[in-house]
C-alpha positions in Angstrom: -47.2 46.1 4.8 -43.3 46.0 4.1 -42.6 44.7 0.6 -39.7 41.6 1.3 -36.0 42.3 0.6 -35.5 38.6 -1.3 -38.5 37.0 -2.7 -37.5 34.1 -4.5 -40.9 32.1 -6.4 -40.5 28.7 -7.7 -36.7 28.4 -8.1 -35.7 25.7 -10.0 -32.3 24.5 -10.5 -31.3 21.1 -12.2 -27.5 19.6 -12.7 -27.1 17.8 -16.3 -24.7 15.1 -15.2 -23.5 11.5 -17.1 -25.7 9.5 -14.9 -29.0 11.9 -15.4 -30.6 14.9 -14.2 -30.4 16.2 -11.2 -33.4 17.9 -9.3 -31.4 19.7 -6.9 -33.8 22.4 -6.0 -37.4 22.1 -7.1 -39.6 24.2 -7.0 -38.3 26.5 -3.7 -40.3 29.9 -2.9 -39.8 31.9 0.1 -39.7 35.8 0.9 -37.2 37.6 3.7 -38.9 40.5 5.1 -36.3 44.1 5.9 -34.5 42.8 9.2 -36.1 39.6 9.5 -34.4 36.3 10.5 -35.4 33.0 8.1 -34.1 29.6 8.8 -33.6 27.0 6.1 -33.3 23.6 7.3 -32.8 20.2 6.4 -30.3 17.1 5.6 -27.0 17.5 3.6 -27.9 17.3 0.2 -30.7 18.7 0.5 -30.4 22.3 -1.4 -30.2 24.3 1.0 -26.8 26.0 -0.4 -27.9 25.3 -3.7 -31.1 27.6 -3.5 -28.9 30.7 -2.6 -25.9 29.7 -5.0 -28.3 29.7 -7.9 -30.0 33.2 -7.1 -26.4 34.6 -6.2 -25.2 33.3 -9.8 -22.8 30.7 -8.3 -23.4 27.7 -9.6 -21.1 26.2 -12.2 -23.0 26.3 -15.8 -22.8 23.5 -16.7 -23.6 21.0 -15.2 -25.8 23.7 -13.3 -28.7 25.1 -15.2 -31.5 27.3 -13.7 -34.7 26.4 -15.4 -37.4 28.8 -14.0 -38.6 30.9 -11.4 -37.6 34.0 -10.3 -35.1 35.9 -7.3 -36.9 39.6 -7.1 -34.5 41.8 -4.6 -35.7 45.2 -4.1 -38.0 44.6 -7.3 -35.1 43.1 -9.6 -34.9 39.4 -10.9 -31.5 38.5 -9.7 -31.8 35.8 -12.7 -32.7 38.2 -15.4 -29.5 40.0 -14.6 -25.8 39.9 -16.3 -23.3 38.6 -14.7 -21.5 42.2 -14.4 -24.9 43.7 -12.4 -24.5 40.8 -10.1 -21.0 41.0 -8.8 -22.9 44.6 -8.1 -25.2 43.1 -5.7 -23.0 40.5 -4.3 -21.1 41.9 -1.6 -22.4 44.7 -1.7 -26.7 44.4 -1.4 -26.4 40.8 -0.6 -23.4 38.9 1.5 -22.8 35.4 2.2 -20.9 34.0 4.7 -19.5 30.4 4.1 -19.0 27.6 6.1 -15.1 27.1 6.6 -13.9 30.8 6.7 -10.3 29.7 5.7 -11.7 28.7 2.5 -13.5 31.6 2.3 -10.1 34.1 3.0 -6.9 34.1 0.9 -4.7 32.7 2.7 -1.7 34.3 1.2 -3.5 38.1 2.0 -3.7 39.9 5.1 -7.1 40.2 6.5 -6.7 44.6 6.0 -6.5 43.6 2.2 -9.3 41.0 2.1 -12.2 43.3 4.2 -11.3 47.0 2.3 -10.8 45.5 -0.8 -14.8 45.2 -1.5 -15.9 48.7 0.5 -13.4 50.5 -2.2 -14.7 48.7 -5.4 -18.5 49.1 -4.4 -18.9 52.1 -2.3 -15.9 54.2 -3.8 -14.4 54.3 -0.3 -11.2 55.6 0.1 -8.4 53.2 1.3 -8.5 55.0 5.2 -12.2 55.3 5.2 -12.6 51.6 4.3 -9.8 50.9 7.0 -11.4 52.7 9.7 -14.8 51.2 8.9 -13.0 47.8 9.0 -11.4 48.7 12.5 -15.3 49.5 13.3 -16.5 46.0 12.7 -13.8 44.2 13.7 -13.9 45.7 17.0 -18.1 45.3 16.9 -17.8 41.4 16.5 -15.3 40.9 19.2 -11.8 41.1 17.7 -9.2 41.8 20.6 -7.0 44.7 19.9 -8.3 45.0 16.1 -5.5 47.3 15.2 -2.9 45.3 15.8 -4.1 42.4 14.1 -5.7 44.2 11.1 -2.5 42.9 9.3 -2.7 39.5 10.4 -2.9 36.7 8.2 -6.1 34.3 8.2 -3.7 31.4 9.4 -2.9 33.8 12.5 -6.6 33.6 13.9 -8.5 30.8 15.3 -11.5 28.8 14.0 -14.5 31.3 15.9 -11.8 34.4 15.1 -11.7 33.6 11.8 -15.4 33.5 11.8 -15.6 36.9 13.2 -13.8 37.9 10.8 -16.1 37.0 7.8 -19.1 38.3 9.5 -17.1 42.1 9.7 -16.2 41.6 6.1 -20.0 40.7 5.1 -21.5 43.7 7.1 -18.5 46.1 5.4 -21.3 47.8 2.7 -24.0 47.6 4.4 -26.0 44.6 2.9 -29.7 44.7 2.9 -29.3 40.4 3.2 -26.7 38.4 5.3 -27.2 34.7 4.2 -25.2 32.6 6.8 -24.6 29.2 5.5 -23.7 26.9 7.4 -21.6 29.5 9.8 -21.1 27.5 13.2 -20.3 23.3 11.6 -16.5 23.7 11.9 -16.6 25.4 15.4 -17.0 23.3 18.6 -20.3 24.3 21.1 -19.2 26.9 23.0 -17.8 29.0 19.8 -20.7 28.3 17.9 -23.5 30.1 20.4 -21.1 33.1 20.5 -21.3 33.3 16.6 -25.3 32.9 16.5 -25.2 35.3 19.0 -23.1 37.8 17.2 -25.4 37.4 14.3 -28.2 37.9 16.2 -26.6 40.7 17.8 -25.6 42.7 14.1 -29.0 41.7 12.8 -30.6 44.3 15.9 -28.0 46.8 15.2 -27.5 47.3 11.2 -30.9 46.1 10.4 -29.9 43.6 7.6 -32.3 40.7 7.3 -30.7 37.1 7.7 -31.0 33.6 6.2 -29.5 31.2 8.4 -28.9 27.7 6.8 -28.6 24.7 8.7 -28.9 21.5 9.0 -29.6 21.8 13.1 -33.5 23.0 14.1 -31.7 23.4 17.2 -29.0 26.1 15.7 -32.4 28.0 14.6 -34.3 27.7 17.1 -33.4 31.0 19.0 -31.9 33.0 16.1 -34.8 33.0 13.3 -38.5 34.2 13.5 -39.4 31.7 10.6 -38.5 28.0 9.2 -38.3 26.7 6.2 -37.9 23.0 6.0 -36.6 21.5 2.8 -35.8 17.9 1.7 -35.1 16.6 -1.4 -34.5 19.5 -3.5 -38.5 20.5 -2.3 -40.0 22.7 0.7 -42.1 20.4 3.0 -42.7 22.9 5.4 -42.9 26.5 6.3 -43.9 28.1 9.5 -42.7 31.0 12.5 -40.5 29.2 14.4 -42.5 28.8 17.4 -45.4 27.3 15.8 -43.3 24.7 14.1 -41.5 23.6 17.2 -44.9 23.5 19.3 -46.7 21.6 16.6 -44.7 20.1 13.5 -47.3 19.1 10.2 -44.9 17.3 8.1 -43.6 14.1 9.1 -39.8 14.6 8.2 -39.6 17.9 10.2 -41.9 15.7 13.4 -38.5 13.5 13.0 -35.9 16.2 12.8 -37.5 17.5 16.5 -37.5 14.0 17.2 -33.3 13.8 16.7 -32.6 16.1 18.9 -30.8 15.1 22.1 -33.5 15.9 25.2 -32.2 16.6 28.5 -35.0 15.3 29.8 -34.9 12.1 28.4 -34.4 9.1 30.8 -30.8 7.9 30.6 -32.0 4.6 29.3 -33.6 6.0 26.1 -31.8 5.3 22.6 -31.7 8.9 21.0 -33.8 8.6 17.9 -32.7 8.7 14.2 -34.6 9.1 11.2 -34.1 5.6 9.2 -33.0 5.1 5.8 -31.5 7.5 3.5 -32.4 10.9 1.4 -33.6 9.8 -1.8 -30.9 10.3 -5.1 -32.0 13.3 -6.5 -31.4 11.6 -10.1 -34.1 8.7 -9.3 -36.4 10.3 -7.0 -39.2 7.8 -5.9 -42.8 8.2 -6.7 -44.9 9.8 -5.1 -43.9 12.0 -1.8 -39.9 12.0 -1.6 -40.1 10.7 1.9 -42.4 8.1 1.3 -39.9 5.4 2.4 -38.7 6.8 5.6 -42.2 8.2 6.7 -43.8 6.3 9.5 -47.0 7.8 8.5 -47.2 6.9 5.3 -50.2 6.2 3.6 -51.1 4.5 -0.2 -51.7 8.0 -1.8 -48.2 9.2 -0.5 -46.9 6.5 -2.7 -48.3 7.4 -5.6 -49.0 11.5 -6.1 -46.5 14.0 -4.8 -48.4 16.2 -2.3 -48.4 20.5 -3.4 -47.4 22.8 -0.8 -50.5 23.8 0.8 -51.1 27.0 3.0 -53.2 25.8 5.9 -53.1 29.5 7.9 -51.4 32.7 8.1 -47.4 32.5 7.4 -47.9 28.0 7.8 -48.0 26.0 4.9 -46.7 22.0 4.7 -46.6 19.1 1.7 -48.4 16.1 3.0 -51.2 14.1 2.6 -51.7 13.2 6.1 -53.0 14.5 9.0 -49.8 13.2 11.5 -51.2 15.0 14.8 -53.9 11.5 15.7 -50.8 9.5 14.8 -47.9 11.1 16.8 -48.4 8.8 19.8 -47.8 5.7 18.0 -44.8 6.7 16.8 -43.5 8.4 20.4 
């Protein structure tokens, strides 16, 4: 069996602030298999971003502090290493691309600049064979007539351009792991299946397993092969995607496939929304961190936080209760 390009066990990450500590990711394990697709979901503010910041050695320190686990890619601990053998890695064996792409370019450099400037510092590329591998991608993801705007600026593109753009830039080197995070919030509908879709499509043609972070099921739903459901700085479910849509086991992840607009659904129906808040990560309550939105709730969940548990092959959830006999009171 395929050892897994990322594995990442028990990843904890805590910010040291004035008003307390907080437990921004606690606890996270996961592994991403050689060209396989994994979806991290879950609210904002819910570490999704922070898990991969912390591994990629982006998080400010301080506040940020990473106080355990370990980020093993290709058999290295990604936390064990200096800062100068990471810059290796990033952009190179592992790429991100970032939510707003024009915080993500230099505005005041021309996109040639920004997509050979990595190629030549990791691979030793020449300046024309970076180009013409540029001119590749650029034309792969869709870019009209990529050599006359190879020396455009980032202003000159649109929103889903722009996008493109990064997703040519992150598949310059080759990377084992594309982590998306985030890639489609800015763009409207119709943009945003073209860019899952063009990840999709590179993912089938270089090979380079994805993580896809979202807050949307629905954004996952066709793009990744597994789900990983966080809240609260904690995972709360894990499972192949279509096991997970069929039959949810944790109450927060029931809701999330609950908040999703049906078209189905009879015109009269009030489109359901989970109540309450996400807990502050500083004063987390007792007990199971959902325990005072969860319709299922019991006394234990009030009182003992519930390990993840593997219940079968590739599925494991955090919950005390069994929420299949109790799905039709709440529907």
């Amino acid at each position: 069996m395929a050892e897994p390009v990322l594995s990442v066990q028990n990843l904890v990450t805590r910010f040291h602030t004035a008003d307390g500590v907080v437990r921004a990711v606690d606890g996270v394990s996961f592994d991403l298999m050689p060209g396989g697709s994994l979806g991290i979901v879950g609210e904002s503010g819910c570490g999704k971003s922070v898990t991969h910041l912390s591994f990629l050695g982006l998080i400010p320190q301080p506040p940020g502090k990473i106080e355990g686990g370990k980020a093993l890619f290709k058999g290295k601990d990604l936390l064990a290493m200096k800062p100068g053998e990471l810059r290796k890695v990033r952009g190179n064996d592992i790429a991100v691309i970032f939510q707003d792409p024009m915080t993500s370019l230099n505005p005041v450099l021309k996109i040639s600049l920004q997509m050979t400037e990595g190629m030549m510092i990791h691979k030793g590329a020449s300046r024309a064979e970076a180009e013409a591998r540029a001119l590749e991608l650029l034309r792969a993801v869709g870019i009209p007539s990529p050599e006359k705007r190879f020396h455009d600026y980032p202003h000159q593109f649109s929103g889903g351009m722009r996008q493109r753009v990064m997703i040519a830039m992150a598949l310059m080197c080759e990377p084992a792991a594309l982590i998306a995070d985030e890639p489609t919030t800015a763009l409207d509908v119709t943009i945003q299946a073209q860019i899952l879709e063009l990840i999709q499509k590179m993912r089938k043609e270089t090979g380079v397993a994805v993580i896809l972070i979202t807050h949307d099921l629905g954004v996952v739903a066709s793009v990744c092969e597994d789900i990983l459901v966080m809240y609260a700085g904690r995972v709360v479910e894990s499972a192949a995607t279509g096991p997970l849509f069929a039959r949810p086991l944790h109450p927060y992840t029931f809701s999330l496939l609950r908040s999703i607009p049906r078209l189905d659904a009879e015109r009269k129906e009030r489109l359901f929304s989970i109540p309450g808040l996400p807990p502050d990560l500083i004063h987390n309550p007792p007990g199971c961190s959902f325990n005072p939105r969860c319709p299922f709730a019991v006394k234990r969940c009030f009182s003992k936080e519930p390990p993840l548990t593997e219940i079968g092959p590739g599925r494991k959830v955090a919950c005390w209760v069994d929420i299949e006999s109790k799905k039709e009171r709440a529907t």
